[in-house]
Structures are given as structure tokens and as C-alpha cells.
Backbone as CSV, one residue per row, in Angstrom:
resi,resn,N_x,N_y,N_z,CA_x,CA_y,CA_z,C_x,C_y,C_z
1,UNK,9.217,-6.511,0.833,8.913,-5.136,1.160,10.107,-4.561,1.925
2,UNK,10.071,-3.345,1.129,11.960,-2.663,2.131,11.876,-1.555,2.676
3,UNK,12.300,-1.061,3.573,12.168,0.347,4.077,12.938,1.274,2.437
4,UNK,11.671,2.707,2.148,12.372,3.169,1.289,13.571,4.056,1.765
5,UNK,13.474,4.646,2.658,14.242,6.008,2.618,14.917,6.022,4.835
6,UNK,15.511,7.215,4.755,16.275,7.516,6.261,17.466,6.108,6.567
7,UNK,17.304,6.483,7.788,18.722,5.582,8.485,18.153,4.257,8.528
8,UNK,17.256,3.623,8.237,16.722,2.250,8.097,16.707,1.729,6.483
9,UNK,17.146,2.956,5.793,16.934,2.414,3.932,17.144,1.367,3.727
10,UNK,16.548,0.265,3.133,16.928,-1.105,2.369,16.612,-1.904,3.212
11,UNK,16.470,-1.715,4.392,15.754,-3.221,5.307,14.391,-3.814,4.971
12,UNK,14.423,-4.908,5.049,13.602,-5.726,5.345,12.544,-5.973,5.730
13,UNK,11.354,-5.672,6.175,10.019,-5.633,6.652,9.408,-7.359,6.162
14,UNK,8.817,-7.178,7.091,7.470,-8.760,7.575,5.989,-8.214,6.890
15,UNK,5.381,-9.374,6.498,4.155,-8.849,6.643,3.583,-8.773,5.495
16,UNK,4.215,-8.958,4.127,3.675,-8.501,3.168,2.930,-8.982,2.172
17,UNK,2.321,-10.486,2.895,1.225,-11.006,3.017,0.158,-11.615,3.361
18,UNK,0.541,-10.704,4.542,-0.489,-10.616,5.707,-1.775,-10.723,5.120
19,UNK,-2.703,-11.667,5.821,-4.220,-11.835,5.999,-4.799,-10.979,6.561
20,UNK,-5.151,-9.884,5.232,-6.552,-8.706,5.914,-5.463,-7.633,5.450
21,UNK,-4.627,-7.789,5.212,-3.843,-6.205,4.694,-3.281,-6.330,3.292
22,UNK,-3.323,-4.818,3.040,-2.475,-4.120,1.971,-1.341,-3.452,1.933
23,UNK,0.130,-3.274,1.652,0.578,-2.891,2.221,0.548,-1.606,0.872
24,UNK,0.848,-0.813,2.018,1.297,0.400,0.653,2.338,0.656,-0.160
25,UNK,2.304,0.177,-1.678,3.551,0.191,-2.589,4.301,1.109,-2.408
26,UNK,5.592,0.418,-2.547,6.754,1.038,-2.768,6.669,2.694,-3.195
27,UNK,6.406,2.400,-4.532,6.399,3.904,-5.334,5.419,4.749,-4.678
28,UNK,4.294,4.563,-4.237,3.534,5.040,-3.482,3.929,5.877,-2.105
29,UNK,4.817,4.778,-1.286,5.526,5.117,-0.151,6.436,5.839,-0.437
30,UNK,7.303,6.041,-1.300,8.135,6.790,-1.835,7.962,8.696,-2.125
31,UNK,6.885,8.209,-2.982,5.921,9.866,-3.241,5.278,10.585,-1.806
32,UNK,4.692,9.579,-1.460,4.148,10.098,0.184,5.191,10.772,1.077
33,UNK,6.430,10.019,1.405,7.301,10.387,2.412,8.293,11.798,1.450
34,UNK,8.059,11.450,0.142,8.864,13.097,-0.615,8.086,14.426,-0.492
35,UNK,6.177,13.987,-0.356,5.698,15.066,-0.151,5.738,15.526,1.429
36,UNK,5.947,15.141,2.371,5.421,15.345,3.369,7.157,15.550,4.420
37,UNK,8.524,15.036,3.884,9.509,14.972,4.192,10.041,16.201,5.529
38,UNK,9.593,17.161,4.795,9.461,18.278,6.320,8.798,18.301,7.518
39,UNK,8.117,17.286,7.881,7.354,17.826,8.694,7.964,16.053,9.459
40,UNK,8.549,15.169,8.998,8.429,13.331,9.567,9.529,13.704,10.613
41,UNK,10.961,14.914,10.589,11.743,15.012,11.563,11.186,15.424,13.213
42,UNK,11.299,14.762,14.175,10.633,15.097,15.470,9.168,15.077,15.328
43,UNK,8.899,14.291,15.097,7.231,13.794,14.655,6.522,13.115,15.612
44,UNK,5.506,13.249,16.554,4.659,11.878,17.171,3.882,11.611,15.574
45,UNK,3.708,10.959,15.807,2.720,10.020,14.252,2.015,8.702,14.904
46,UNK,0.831,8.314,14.326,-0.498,7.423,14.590,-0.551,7.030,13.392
47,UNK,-0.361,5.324,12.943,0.018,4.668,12.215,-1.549,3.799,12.297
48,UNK,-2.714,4.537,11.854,-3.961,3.975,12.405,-4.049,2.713,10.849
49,UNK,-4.735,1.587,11.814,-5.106,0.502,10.653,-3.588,0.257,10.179
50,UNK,-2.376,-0.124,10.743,-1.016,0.022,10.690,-0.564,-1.642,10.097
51,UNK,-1.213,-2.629,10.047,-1.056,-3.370,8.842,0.312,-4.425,9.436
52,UNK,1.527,-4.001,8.333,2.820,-4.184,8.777,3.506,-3.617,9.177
53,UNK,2.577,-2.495,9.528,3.560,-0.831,9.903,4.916,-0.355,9.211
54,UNK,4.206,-0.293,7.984,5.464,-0.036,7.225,5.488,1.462,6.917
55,UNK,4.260,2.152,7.020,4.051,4.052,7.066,4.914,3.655,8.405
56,UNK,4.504,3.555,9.444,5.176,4.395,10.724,6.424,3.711,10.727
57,UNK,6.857,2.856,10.160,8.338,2.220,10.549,9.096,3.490,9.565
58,UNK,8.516,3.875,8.172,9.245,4.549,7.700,9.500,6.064,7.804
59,UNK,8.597,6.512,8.525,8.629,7.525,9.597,9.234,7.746,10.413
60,UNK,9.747,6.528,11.011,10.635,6.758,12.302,11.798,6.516,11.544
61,UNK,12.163,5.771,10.379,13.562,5.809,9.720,14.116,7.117,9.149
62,UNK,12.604,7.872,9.060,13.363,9.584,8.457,12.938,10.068,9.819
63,UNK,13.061,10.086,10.784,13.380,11.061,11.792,12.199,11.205,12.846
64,UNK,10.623,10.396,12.763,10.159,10.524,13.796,10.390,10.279,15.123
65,UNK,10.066,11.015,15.780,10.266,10.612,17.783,9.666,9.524,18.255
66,UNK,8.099,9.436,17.716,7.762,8.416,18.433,6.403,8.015,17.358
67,UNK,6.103,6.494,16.912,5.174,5.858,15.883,4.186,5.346,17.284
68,UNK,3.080,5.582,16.948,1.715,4.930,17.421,1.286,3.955,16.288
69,UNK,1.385,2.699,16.443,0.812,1.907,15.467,-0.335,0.782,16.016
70,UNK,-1.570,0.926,15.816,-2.501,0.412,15.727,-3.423,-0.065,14.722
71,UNK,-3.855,-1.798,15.651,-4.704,-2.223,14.367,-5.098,-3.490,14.538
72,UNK,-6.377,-3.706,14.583,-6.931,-5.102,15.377,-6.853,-6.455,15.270
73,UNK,-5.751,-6.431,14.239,-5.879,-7.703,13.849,-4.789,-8.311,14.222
74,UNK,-4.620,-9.392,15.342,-3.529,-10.163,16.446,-2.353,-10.237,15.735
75,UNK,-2.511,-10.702,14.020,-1.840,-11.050,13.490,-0.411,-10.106,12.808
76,UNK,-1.975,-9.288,12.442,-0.596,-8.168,12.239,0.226,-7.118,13.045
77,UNK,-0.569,-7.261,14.498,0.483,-6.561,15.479,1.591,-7.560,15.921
78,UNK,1.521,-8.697,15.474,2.176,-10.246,15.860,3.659,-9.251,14.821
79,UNK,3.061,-9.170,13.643,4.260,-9.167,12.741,5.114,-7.539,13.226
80,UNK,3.941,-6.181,13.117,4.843,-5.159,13.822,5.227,-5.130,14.702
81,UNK,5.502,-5.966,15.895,6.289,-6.087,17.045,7.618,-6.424,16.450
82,UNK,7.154,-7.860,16.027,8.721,-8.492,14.973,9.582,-7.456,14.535
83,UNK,8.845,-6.317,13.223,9.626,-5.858,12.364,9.851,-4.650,13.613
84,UNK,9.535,-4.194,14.667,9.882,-3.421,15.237,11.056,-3.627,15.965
85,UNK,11.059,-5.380,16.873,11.881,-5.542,17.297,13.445,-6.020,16.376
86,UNK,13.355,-6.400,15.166,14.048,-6.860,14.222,15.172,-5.728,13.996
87,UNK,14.058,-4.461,13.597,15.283,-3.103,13.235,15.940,-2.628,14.724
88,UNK,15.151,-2.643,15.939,15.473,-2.124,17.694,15.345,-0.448,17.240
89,UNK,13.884,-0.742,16.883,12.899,0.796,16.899,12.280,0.977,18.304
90,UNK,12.149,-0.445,19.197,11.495,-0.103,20.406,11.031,0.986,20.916
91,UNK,12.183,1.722,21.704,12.113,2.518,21.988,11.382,4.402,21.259
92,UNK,11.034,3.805,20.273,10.062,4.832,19.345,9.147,3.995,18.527
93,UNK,8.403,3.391,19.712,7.325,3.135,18.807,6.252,2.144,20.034
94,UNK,5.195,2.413,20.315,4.030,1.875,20.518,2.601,1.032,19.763
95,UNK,2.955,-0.300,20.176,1.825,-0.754,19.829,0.813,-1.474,19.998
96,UNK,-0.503,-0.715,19.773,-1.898,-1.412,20.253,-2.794,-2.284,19.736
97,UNK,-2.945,-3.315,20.345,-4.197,-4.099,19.532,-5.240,-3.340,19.994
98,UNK,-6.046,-2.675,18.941,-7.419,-1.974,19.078,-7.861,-1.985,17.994
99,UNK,-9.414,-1.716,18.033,-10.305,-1.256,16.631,-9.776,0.362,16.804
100,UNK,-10.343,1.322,15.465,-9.447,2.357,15.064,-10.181,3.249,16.188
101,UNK,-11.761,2.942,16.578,-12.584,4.233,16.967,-12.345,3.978,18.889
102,UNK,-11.882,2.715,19.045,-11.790,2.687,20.702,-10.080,3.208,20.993
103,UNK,-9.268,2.997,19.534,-8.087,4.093,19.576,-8.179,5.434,19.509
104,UNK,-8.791,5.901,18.755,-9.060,7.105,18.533,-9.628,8.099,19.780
105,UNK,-10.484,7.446,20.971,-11.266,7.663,21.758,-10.232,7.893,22.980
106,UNK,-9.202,6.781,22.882,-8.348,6.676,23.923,-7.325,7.896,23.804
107,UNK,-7.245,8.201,22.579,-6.029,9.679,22.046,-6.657,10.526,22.790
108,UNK,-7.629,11.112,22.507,-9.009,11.944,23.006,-8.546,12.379,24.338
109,UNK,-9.000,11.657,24.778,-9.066,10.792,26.701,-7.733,11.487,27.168
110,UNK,-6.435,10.931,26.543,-5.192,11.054,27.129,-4.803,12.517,26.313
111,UNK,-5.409,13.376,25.665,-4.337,14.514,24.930,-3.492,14.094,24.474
112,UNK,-3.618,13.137,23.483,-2.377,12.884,22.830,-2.603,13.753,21.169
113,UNK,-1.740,14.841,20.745,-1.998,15.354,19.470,-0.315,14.637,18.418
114,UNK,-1.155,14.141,17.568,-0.299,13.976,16.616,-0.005,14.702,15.028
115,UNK,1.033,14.748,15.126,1.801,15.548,13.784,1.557,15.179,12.407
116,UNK,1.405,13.921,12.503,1.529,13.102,11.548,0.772,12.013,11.625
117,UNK,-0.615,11.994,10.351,-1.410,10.429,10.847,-1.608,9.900,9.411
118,UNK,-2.042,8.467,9.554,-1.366,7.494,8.262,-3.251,6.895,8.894
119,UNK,-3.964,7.541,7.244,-5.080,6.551,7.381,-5.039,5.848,6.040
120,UNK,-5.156,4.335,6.026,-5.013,3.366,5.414,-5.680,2.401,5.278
121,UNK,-7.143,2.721,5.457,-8.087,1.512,6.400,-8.317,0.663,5.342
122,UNK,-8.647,-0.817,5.194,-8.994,-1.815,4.258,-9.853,-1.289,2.982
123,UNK,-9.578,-1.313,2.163,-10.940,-0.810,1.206,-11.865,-0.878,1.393
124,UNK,-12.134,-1.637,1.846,-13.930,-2.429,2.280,-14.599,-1.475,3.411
125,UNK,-13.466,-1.287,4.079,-13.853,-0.263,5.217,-14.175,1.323,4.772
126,UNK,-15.235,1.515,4.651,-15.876,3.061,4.415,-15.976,4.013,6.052
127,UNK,-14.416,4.369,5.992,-14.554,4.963,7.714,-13.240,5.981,7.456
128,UNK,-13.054,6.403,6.194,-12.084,7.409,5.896,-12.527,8.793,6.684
129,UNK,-14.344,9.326,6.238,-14.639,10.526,6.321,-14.872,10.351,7.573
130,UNK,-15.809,9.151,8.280,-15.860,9.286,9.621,-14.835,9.566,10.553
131,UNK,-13.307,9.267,10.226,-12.501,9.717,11.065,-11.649,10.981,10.922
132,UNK,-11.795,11.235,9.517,-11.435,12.867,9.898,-12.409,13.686,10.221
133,UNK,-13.780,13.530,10.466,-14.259,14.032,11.078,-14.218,14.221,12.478
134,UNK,-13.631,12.722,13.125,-13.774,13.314,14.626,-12.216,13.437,14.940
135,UNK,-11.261,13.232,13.695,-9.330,14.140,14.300,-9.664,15.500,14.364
136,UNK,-10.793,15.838,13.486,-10.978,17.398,13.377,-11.883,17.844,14.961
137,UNK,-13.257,17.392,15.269,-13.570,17.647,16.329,-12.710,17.754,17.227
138,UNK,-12.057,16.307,17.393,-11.452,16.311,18.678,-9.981,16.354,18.991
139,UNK,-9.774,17.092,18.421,-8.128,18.344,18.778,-7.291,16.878,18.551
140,UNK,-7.109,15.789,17.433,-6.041,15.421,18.092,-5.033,15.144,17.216
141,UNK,-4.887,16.214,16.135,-3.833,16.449,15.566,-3.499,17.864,15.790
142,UNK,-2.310,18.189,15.686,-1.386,19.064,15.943,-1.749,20.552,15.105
143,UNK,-1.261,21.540,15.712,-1.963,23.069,14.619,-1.407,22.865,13.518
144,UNK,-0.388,22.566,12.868,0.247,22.143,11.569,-0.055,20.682,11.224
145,UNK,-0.392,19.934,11.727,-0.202,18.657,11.512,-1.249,17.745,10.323
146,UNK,-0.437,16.547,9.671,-1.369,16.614,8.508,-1.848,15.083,8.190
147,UNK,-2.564,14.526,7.456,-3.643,13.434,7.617,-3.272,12.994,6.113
148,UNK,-2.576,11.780,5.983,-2.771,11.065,4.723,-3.121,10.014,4.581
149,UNK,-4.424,10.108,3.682,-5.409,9.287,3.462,-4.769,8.614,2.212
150,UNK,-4.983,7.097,2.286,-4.653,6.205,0.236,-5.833,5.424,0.535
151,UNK,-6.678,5.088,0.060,-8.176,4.783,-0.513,-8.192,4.720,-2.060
152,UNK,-9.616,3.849,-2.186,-9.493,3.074,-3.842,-10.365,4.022,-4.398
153,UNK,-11.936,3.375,-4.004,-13.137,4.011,-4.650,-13.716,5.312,-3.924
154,UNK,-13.669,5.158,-2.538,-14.086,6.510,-1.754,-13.710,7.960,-2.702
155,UNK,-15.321,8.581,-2.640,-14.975,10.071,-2.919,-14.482,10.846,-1.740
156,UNK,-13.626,11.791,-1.555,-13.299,12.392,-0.405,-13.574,13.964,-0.652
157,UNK,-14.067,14.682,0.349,-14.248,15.988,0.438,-13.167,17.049,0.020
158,UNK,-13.256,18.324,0.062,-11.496,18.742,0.013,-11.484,19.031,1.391
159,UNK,-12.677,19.100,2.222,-12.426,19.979,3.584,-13.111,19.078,4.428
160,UNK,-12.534,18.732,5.648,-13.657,18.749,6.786,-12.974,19.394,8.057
161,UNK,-14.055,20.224,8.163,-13.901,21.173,9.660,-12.715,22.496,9.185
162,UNK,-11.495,22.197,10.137,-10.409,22.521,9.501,-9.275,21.546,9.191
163,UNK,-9.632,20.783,8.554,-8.947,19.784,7.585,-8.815,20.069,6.450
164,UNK,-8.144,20.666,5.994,-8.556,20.927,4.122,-7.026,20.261,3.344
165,UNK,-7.930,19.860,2.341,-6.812,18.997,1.468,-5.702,19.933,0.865
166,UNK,-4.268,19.694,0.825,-3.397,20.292,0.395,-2.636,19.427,-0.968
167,UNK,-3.104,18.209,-1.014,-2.198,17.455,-2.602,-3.569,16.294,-2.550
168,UNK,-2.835,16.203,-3.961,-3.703,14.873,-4.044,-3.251,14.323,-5.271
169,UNK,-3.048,12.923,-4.837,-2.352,11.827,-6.442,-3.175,10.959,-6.371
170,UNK,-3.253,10.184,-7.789,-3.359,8.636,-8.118,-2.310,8.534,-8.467
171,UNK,-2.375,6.727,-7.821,-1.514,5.596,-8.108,-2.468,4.694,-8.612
172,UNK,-2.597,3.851,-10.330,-3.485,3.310,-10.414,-5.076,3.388,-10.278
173,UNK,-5.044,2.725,-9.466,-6.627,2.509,-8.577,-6.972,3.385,-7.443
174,UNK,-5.574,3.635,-6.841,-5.024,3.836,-5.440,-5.035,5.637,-5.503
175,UNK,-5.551,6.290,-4.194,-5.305,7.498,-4.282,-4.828,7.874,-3.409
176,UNK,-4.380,8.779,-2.833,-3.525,9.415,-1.703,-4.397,11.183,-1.550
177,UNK,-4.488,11.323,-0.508,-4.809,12.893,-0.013,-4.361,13.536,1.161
178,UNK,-3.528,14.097,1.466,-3.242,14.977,2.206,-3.916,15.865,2.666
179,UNK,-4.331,16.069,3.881,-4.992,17.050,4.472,-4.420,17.452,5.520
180,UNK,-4.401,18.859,5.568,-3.413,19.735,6.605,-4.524,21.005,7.737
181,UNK,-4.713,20.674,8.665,-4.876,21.880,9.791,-4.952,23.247,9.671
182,UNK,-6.026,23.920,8.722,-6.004,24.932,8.323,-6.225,26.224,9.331
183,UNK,-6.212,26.326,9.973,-7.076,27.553,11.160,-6.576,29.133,11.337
């Protein structure tokens, strides 16, 4: 697995067969970071269910400020520390061992609004709609800021709250949705 794109292109990443994750394909990662490319410069971003953290590593290689990457499993924050400390992203990038909703709670808590959020949760996990429901309640994405969801079988809404979907692809099996801060 390689970083696709920015000042990190062609490196190396850990992780990419990690126990309990998926990572998100190449071509996939590719299309994602071409649609969304305006908005990753000076970015906070929340790398929720963050895997090998390969969304927020490649976020911060095109220009984010600062990656929030969370995700409960020892193992795979074992490996995004590695690939964090490997490239010396340190300094832009935070990471938590948490479940997604005692993260989510803690954003809340502290006002933290992010620009940019990467939901990716296990397939198995049916907690796509539950959490844009409460980024939308609870202020903690940004007035522009936008939510990309890749999920298999889940149907997804076009709207929740003021979340409303702005693209939407298949890959395969695999889908991707963008949802942007309408108000």
C-alpha cells in the first residue's frame, strides 16, 4: 500500500493486512482525494475507524494541518503510530485508541470542528447513518466541511439534517458518498 498523491507520493504504508481492517484501494483513494482536492489544503480532518490511516496520512501528504486518527483496535493504532512515525508526520497528526462514539463525544466536549471526515467503519458495522446524524446535531464539522462515507451494502440517505450528499460513486461492491454542510 503507497501513499497516492502530495509531498509523501510513493511511500510506503504498514498495515495492509491488518486484523479487523480494510484498507481503502488505491483507485478508490485516488478518485476520493481528486474529488475533494480543494478543500485537503489547511484542513483539521478526523480519520474515524482510521485502520492504517492511510485516508488521513494522505491528507496530510496533500496539505492537511492536522489528521485526528482514531480507532479501537491496539493493533492498528500500533501500526499508525509506525507509519506516522516512519514518514515524521508527528507533528500533524493525533492518535487515539477509542471506540468511534466515546470519540465523537470527546470532539463535542472539546469544540473541535473538522473540515474534513473519513467514515470507513468495518462493513459489519451498521453505524454510517448513526454518525452523521450526530456530526450533524452536534456542530462538529465545519460550515463548508464535508463527510466521506465508502460502505458496501448500506443504503444511505441523500440528506441528514444539513448534510446533504454532493457525489456519489461505485467501486465494485464498494461505494463512496460525499456529503457537504448545506445551511
Amino acid at each position: 500500500m503507497r501513499i497516492i498523491s502530495g509531498f509523501l507520493k510513493s511511500r510506503k504504508l504498514k498495515g495492509y493486512n491488518l486484523t479487523g481492517t480494510r484498507p481503502t484501494m488505491d483507485k478508490v483513494r485516488e478518485s476520493v482525494f481528486s474529488i475533494i482536492q480543494g478543500n485537503v489544503k489547511d484542513s483539521i480532518v478526523l480519520d474515524l475507524f482510521a485502520g492504517s490511516g492511510s485516508l488521513g496520512i494522505e491528507a496530510i501528504s496533500n496539505g492537511a494541518t492536522i489528521v485526528y486518527f482514531v480507532d479501537k483496535n491496539l493493533s492498528a493504532v500500533k501500526v499508525i503510530k509506525s507509519n506516522i512515525k516512519t514518514l515524521d508526520i508527528e507533528d500533524k497528526s493525533v492518535v487515539m485508541l477509542r471506540d468511534y462514539k466515546s470519540a465523537l463525544k470527546c470532539f463535542k466536549k472539546e469544540k473541535i470542528k473538522f473540515d474534513l471526515i473519513f467514515l470507513d467503519p468495518p462493513y459489519d458495522l451498521d453505524v454510517i447513518e448513526h454518525t452523521l446524524k450526530f456530526i450533524d446535531e452536534n456542530s462538529i464539522i465545519s460550515d463548508s466541511g464535508q463527510v466521506i462515507c465508502e460502505f458496501e451494502k448500506d443504503h444511505l440517505l441523500e440528506q441528514y439534517g444539513d448534510l446533504k450528499c454532493i457525489k456519489s460513486r461505485k467501486y465494485g461492491n464498494k461505494n463512496i458518498k460525499i456529503y457537504q454542510i448545506t445551511k
